[in-house]
C-alpha positions, -999 to +999 in steps of 0.1 A: +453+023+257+418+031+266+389+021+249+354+036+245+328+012+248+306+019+215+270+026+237+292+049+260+301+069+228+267+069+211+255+086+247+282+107+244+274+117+211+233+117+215+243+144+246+260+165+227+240+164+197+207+174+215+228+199+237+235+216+204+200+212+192+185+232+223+210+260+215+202+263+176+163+262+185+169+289+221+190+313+193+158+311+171+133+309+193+147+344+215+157+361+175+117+355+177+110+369+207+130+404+201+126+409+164+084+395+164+094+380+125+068+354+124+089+329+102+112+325+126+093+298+136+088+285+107+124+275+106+123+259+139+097+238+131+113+229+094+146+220+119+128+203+140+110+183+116+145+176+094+165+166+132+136+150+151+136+114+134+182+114+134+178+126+169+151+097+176+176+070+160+202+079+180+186+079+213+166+046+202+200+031+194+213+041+228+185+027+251+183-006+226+202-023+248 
């Protein structure tokens, strides 16, 4: 049977976690650009702010070692 290596699935994970970041923020940021609603952005920087610090962890834990 094959077995993931634990920093092999935490890069796994960080990629696809910040891959899906990008796409939330790009959907909000373009909603911006065509619809001019200036709290749009306000939301991206609240998401930001909320998945900054768990995106930080998970790439600290990654390079840790």
């Amino acid at each position: 049977m094959y077995r993931v290596e634990e920093k092999t699935f935490a890069g796994l994970f960080a990629l696809t976690f910040l891959l899906g970041v990008f796409l939330i923020t790009g959907m909000l940021v373009l909603r911006w650009l065509y619809t001019g609603e200036p709290q749009i952005m306000d939301y991206v920087k609240t998401f930001w702010a909320i998945i900054g610090p768990l995106l930080g962890a998970i790439l600290t834990y990654y390079f840790k070692s």
